[in-house]
Structure formats: C-alpha cells, structure tokens
C-alpha positions in Angstrom: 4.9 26.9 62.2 8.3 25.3 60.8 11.1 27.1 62.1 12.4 27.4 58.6 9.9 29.0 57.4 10.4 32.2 59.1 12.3 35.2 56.4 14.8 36.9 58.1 17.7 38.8 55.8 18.4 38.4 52.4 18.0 35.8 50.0 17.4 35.4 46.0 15.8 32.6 43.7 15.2 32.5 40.1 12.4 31.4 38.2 12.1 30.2 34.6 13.2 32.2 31.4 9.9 33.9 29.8 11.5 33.2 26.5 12.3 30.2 24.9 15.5 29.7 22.8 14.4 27.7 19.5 15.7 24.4 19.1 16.0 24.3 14.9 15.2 21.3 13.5 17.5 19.8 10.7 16.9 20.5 6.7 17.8 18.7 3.8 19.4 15.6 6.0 18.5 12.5 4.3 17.4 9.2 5.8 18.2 6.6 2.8 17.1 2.8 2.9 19.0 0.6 0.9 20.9 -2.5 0.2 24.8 -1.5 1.3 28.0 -3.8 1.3 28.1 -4.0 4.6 30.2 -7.4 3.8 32.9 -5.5 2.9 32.8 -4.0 6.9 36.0 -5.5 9.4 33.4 -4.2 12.1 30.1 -4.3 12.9 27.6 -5.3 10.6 24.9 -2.4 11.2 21.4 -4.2 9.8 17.7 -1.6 10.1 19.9 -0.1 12.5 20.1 4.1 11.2 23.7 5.3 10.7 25.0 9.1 10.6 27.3 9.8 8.7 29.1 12.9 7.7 32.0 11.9 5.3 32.9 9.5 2.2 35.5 7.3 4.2 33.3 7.4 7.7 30.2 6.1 5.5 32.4 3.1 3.2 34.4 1.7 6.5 30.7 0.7 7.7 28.7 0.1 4.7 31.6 -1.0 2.6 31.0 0.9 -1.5 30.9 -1.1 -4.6 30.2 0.3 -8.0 27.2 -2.5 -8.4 24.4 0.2 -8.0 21.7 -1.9 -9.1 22.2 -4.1 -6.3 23.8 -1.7 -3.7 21.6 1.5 -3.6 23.2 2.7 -1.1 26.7 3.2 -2.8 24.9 5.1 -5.1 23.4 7.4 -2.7 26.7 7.7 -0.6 29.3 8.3 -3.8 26.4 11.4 -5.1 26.6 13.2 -1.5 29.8 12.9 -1.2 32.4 12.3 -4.0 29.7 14.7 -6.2 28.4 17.1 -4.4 30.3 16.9 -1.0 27.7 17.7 1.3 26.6 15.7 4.1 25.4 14.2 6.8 23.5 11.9 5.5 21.5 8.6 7.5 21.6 5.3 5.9 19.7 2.2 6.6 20.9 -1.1 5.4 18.6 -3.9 5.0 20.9 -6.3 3.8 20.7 -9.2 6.0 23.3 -11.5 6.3 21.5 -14.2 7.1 18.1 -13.4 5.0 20.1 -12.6 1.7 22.7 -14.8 1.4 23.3 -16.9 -1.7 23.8 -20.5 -2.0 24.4 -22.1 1.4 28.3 -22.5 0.9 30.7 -22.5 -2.6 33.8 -23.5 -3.2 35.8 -22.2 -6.0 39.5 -22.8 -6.7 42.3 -20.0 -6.8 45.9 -19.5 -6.7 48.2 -17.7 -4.9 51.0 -16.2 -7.4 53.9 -14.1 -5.3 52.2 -14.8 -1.9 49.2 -12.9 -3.5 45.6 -14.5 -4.2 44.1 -11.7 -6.0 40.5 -10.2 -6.6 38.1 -12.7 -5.8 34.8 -11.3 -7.8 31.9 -12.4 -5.6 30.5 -10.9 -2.5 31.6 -13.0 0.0 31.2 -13.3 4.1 34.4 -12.6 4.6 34.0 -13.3 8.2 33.0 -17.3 7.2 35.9 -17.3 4.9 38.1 -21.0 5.0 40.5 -21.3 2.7 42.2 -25.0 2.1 45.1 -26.4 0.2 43.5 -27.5 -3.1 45.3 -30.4 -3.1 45.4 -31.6 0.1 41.8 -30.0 1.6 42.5 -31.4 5.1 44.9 -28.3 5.7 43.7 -25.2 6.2 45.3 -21.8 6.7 44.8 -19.7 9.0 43.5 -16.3 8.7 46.1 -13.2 10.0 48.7 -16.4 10.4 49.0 -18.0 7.0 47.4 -14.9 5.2 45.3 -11.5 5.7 42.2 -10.3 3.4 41.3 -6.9 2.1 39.0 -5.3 0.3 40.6 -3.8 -2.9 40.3 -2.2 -5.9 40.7 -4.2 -9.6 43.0 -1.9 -11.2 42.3 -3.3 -14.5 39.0 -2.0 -14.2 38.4 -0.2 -10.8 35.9 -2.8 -9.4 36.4 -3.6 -5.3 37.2 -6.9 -4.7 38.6 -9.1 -2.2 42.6 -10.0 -1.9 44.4 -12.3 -0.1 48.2 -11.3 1.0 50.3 -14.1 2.5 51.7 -13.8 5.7 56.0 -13.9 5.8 56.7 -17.0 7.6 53.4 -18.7 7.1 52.6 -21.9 5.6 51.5 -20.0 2.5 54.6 -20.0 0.2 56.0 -16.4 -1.1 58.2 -17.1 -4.2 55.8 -20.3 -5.5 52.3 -21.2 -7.3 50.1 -22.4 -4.9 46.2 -23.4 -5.9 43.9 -22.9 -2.7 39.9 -24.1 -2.5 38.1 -21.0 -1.0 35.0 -21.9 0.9 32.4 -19.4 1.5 28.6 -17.8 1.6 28.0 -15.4 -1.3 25.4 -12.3 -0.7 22.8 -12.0 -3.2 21.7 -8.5 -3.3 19.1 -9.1 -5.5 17.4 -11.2 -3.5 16.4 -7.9 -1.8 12.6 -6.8 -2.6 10.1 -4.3 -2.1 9.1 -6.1 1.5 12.6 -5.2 2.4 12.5 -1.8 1.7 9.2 -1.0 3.2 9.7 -3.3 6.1 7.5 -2.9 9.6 8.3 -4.7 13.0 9.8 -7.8 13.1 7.3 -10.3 15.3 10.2 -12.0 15.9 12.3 -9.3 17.9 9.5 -5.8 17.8 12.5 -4.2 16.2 11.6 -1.7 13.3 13.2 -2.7 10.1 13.3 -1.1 6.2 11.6 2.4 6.1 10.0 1.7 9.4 13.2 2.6 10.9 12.8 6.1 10.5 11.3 6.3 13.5 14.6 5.1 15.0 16.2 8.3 13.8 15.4 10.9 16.3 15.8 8.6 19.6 18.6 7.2 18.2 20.3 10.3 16.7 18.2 13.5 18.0 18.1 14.4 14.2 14.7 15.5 12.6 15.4 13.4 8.9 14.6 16.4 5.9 14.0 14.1 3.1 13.3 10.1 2.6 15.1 8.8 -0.5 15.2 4.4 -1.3 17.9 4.7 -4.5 16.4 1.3 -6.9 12.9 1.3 -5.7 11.0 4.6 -6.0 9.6 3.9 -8.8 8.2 0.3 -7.5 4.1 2.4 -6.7 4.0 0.4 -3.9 7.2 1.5 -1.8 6.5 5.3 -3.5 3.2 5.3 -1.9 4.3 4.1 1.9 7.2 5.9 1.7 5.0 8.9 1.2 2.6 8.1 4.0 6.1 8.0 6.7 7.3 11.4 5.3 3.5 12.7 7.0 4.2 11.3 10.4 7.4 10.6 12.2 7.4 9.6 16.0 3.9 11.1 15.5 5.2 14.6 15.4 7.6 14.7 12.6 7.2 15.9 9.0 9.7 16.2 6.1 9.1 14.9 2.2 10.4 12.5 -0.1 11.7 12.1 -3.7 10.5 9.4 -5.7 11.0 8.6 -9.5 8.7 7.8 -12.5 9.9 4.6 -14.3 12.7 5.7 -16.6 13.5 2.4 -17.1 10.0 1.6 -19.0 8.7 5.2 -19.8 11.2 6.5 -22.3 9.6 9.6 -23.8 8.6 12.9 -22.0 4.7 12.9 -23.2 4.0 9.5 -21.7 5.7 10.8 -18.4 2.2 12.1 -17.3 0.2 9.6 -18.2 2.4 6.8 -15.8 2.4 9.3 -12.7 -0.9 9.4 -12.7 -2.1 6.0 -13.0 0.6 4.9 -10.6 -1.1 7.3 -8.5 2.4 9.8 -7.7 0.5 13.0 -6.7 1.1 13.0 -2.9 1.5 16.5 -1.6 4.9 15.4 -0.2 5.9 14.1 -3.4 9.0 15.1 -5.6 8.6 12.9 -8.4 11.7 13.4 -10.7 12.2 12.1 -14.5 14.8 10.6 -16.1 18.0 9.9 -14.5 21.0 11.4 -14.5 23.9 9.9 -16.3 28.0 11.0 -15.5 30.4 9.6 -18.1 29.5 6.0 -17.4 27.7 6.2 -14.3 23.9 6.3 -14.2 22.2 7.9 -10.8 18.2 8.1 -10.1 17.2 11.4 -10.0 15.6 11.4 -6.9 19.2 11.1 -5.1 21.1 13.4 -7.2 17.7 16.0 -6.4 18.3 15.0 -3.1 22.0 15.7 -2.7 21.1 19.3 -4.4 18.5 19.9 -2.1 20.8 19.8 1.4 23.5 22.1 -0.4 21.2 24.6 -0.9 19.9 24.9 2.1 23.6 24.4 3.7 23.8 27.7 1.0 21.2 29.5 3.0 21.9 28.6 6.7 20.0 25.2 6.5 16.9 26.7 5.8 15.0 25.4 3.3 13.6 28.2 1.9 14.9 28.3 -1.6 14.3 25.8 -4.4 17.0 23.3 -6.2 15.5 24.2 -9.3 18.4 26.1 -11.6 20.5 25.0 -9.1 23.8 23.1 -11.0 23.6 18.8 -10.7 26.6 16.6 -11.2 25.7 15.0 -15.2 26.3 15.1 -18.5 23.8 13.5 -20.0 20.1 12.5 -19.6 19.3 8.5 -19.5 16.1 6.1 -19.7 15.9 2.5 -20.2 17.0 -0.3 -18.6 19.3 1.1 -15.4 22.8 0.7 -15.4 22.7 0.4 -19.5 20.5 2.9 -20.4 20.6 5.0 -23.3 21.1 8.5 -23.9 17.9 10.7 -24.4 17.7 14.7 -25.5 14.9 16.8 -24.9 14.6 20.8 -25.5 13.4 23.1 -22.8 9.5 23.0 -23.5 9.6 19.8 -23.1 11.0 20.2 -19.8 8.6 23.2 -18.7 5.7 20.9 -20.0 6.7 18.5 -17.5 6.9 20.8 -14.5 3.2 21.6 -15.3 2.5 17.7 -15.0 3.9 17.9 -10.9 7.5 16.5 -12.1 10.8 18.2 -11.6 13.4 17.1 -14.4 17.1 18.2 -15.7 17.8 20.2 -18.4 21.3 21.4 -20.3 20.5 25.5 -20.2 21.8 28.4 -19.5 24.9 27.5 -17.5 25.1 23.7 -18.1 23.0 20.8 -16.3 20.3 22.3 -13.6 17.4 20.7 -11.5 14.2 21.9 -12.9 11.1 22.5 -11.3 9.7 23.4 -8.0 6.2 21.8 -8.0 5.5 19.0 -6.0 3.6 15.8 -7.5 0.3 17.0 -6.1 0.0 19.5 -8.8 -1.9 20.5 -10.8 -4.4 18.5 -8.9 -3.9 20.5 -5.5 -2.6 24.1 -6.3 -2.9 25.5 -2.3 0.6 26.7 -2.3 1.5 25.4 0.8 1.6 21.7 -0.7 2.1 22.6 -4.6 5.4 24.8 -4.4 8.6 22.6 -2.8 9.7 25.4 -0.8 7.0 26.0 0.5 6.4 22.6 1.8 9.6 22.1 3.0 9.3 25.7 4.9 6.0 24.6 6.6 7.5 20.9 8.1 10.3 22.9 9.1 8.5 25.9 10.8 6.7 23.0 12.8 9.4 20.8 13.4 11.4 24.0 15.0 8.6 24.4 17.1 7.9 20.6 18.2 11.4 20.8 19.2 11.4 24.4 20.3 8.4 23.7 22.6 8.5 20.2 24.0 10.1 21.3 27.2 6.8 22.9 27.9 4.9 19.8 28.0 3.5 19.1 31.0 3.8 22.2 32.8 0.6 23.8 34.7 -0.9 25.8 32.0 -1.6 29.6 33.0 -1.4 33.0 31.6 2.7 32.7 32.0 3.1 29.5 30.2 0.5 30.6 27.1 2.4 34.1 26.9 6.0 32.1 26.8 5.1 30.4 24.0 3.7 33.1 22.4 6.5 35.1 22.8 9.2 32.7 22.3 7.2 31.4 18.9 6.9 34.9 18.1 10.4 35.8 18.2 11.5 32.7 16.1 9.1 33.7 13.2 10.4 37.2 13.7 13.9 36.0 13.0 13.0 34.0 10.0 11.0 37.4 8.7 14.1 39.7 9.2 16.5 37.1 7.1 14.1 37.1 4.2 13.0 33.5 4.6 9.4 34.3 5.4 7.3 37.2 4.5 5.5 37.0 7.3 4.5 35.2 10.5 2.8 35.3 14.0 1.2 32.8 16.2 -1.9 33.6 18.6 -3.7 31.7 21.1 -7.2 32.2 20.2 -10.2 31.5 22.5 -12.4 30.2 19.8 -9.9 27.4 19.0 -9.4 26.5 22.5 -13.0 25.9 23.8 -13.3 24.8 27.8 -14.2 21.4 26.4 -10.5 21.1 24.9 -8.7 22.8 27.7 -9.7 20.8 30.6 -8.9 17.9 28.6 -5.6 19.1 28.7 -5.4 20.0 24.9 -4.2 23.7 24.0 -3.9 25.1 20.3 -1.9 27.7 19.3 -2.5 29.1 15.5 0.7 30.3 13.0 0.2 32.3 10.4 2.8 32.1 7.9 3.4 33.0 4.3 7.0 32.3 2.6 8.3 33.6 -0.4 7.8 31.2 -3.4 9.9 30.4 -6.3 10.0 33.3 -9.1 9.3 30.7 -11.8 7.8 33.2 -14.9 9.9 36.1 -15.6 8.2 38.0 -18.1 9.4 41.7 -20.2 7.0 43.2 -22.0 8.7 45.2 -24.8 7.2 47.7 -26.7 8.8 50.3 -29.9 8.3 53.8 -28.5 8.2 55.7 -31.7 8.8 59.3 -29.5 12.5 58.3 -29.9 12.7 59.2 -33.1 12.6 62.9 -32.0 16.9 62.0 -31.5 17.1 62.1 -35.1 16.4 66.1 -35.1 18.5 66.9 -32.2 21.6 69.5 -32.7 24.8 67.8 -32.3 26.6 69.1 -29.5 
C-alpha cells in the first residue's frame, strides 16, 4: 500500500454542481449574405469571412455603405437595423471579391484638381490600386499621402458617397491652380454578383466556406447561435430561397433558426396572384417567412424580408431576447407599400382584407391600420399546407429552435461524461429548471423533459446514444378577436324606474 494513501485528519473535495446553469442561445441576431462596399474599407477587406457588428459606424468602417442597394445588399440591410430601427448586432457576410468581381482590367479617366481638391469620383474604385498621373505629362505620378490623400465622401449635391482627393500642402500637386490628372484604376462591378455567389459552398481551391455556407463559420468564429438568415436582392431568386431554407434546418449539425424570404414584388404586382407564385416557386418551407411587397421610405425602397427582420430582433430585445411574441402589429419604418421593378418601383394600396387574405396564403405583409404601418401576419410559408402549430405559427417556431438551441448549448458540457443515474438526473433537473423559468415569465405554458426507458432501448444506450423527451407548448399569437353583441331587451325595464 502507497504511503499516501493512508487518511489521517481532515481533508475536503468537491464534486460537480447537480444543476446546470443554462447557457441561452441568441434570438433574433441575423446572419446576412450580401454584396457590401468593402472597397470603400482603409482596412481589411473581410471576403466569406462572418463579421459582428453592433453599431452603424462599427459596421460602414468595414463594409464601407453606399446608397446603391440593388448592387450593395448589404447597405441596405445595415442602414434598416440601424439608422431605422436601431437594434443590433447583426452578422454580415460579404461576398464581394475583389478579385472575382472586378470590372474592366484597368480605366483611365481624366479629372482635375480645382483648389487642391479632385472631387467625387463616381465609380467604385480599388482605392488601394489607385495611380494617379499628370494628364499631360503621364510619366509623373503623384504620390499617395505625399502629393495627395483620398476619402470616401458624401456628394452634397445629392448625398451619394464618393471618392475625393485632397492635395497635400507642399506637394507637387498645386493649391491655388487647375491641374487635369489621369486616374488609373480597377472598377468593382457589383452586378457581376449572382446567385452562385450568394449560395456559395467550399472553395476546392482553399476548403474555405464561402456565401451562405459561411454560416457555419458563425458559431466557431463568434460563439453566436445566428436567429434568422436574410440575403437582401436575392430571396426571391427560388433557387437561393430554397437552400437558404435547407441551412436555417441545420447549423454545425446542431443549430436551428429560420429565414425570411420574399415573393417577387418586382414581377407579381397584385395581391391575388401573390399565391399563385409562392406556390409554384415552391415557398412553403416550415422555416419560411415569406413577406410581400416591399416597403418603401420617402425615396428609399427596402425588401421586406429585412425590414421583418430588423422588427423581429426588437421584439424580442422587448421581451428579454426571447422570441416568444410575434412582429405582427408591431410598428415598421415605411410610408408606403411598393412593387415593380426595385429601386423604381411604384406605389401600390391595398385594404385590410386583402392583407388578412394573404396571411391565410402563409405570407406576412404590411398594412397602414390602426396606429400607422405594422408587420402583418404570424404564419409561416408552410401554411395552410402544414397547420401543426409548432411549424405554422412564427412564434412558435422560433420558440422551439430556441428551446433546443438553449439546451445544445446548455448541455454540451455533458458530452462525454460516464453516463449513470447522476448525469441523467442533472440533466433532468437542470433542463427542468430552465423550462420552469420560461413557464413562470409567461413565455411557455408549459414544459418538462423526461428520460424515458421506452425511447432509450439497451440497443441505443450501449451505443452511446441517450434521448431525453421535452414537452413544450407556447402561447400563440391571439390573431381573431371576436365580440359577440347582442340587444338585451330586459333593459328597457330603466325606462319605468322612479327617478331618484
């Protein structure tokens, strides 16, 4: 026998927590694939790399902003969270590649310098590869931070960003004179982007992840569970709609959140063909919000699905980031309802029944009611095909992936262990207690979780594979508020009543 082994005295040791604090996972935060500006960046030019962000400036110093939405998605999505509705964080994925996207190999356009100032250069340049020669004399070339600096600035004449040159005191550029320059540089053609970008895969090249693929980059990346998928400019291409679906179901193979897409408002310009499009485009996936028409602000025009989504993460930051209530008659940032061709479409008013008709189709719309412009609708684009409550109410979907996300994160730290009576009653308890608390806000009705022997058969358990079972039930949306009045003639006995 060791001689250490022999007790003699006192002495302690602990021995694991029985229960389990739960580890919430995020709501509402979403993960948005786009085209950004990312030439307009002095820094690093973040390409299918994920980016968090949680305010207006943090998000434009990296991914630049232009007022181009039909190019830049991105902008779009980053002026509605946060100049609109001023919630946040949100995760943004360019896929803009300098290299891929570029426009002709090299141009070279003439400007001048007036006052030392060579002002607003329109195209989206690689500011980076920027030369810039005497127009006259093209051998001599100024030197950048030397002769002159750059900057990304705003047109005042009509707001647009665009890029300035400033000439340096004491440089070879001239202050008080004319001077005509040649710029040399590579434009960006954002509209070279396509629907291959924006679904993307793994580059065979480098086994890097790239477009919506790069999901899956969030949580190792970021240790943040992504609440909703959003791709401003191409949810209603079927194609990206349909695989952008199919990620929402399965991240890092234990991940599950949802994803607005829109019906075609640029083609389908009346509420009674809406139907008729979702379904032969096939948009009734159970995690689904399909949203019709845009939503237009003065002369801004925004897809629906982003202005939803923005709506949808400051109502659950209203309710403790739980995700238990719906967006629906919730106030959006518009003034108008648009279809037709994006950026220039036109104006389009619809009543109310019109609106509720297109809620029973699976499609959540805007409508000027009661208290100005609110979401509306709460059924996912499943229904009325699949009415199981769990996938046709948006809360209710969005409660469920978040329940199980809580617990994949709540739990993980069990993996592994030796499974015996202590383990199985920790996570029992610990799940228990986490329902409880959701129960005793008012964001369940009910919930438990057992480990039952007749889903756990020796077969399963010595292969290492144990199932625990949540029962759950959440309270849904109260979307028909009906009075039933009636004359009740035995009033009339008032009339013979004595004054007093």
């Amino acid at each position: 026998m060791a001689v250490t082994s022999y007790k003699h005295g006192v002495s302690w040791r602990d021995i694991p927590t029985s229960i389990v604090a739960p580890v919430k996972a995020d709501s509402g935060i979403p993960f948005i694939v786009g085209a950004s500006p990312i030439f307009q960046s002095s820094g690093p030019k973040y390409i299918n790399k994920p980016r968090v962000y949680f305010s207006y400036n943090e998000a434009v110093l990296e991914m630049g902003y232009t007022d181009d939405w039909a190019a830049y998605g991105v902008s779009a999505a980053i002026y509605t969270y946060f100049a609109l509705f001023n919630v946040g964080p949100i995760i943004v994925n360019n896929i803009l590649d300098i290299a891929k996207h570029a426009g002709a190999p090299q141009v070279d356009e003439t400007y001048t310098f007036v006052n030392g100032v060579c002002a607003y250069i329109a195209r989206s340049l690689d500011v980076d590869g920027l030369i810039v020669k005497d127009a006259i004399d093209i051998t001599t070339i100024y030197v950048k931070d030397v002769d002159y600096v750059g900057s990304w600035q705003k047109d005042p004449s009509d707001g647009v960003l665009r890029y300035t040159l400033s000439a340096v005191p004491g440089g070879a550029i001239p202050l008080d004179a004319d001077l005509p320059v040649l710029l040399s540089f590579t434009p960006y053609a954002a509209l070279r982007v396509d629907r291959s970008d924006i679904i993307g895969g793994v580059d065979v090249n480098t086994g890097k992840n790239t477009g919506l693929e790069c999901v899956e980059d969030v949580f190792p990346l970021h240790g943040i569970v992504p609440g909703v998928l959003l791709a401003p400019n191409w949810t209603h291409d079927p194609e990206v709609a349909a695989v952008i679906a199919a990620k929402a179901d399965d991240i890092n193979g234990c991940f599950r959140c949802t994803t607005n897409v829109d019906i075609n408002s640029i083609i389908i310009e009346k509420a009674i063909d809406v139907k008729a499009w979702k379904d032969q485009n096939n948009y009734t996936d159970p995690r689904q919000t399909a949203c019709w028409p845009r939503a237009g602000l003065v002369d801004r025009d925004i897809w629906l699905s982003v202005e939803l989504g923005a709506r949808m993460e400051l109502t659950d930051r209203d309710n403790g980031n739980v995700p238990v209530e719906t967006p629906s008659n919730k106030p959006l940032k518009m003034n108008k309802t648009l279809v037709g061709p994006y950026m220039a479409g036109e104006e389009i008013v619809f009543s109310k029944p019109y609106g509720d008709m297109l809620n029973g189709q699976g499609i959540v719309t805007a409508i000027n009611w009661i208290g100005g412009w609110k979401a509306w609708g709460s059924n996912m684009a499943c229904y009325p095909f699949i009415t199981d409550p769990k996938d046709r109410w948006m809360p209710s979907r969005r409660m469920t992936d978040y329940v199980g996300n809580t617990l994949v994160l709540t739990v993980f730290q069990k993996v592994d262990k030796p499974t015996n009576r202590r383990l199985i009653d920790t996570v029992i308890d610990s799940t228990n207690i986490y329902l409880n608390s959701l129960v005793g806000t008012g964001n369940a009705l009910g919930a438990r979780v057992e480990f039952r022997h007749d889903e756990n058969p020796d077969t399963e358990m010595i292969d290492g594979h144990y199932t625990f079972h949540v029962y759950e039930f959440f309270p849904l949306p109260a979307e028909w508020i009906e009075f039933i009045l009636e004359l009740d003639i035995s009033y009339l006995s008032v009339l013979f009543e004595q004054a007093a």
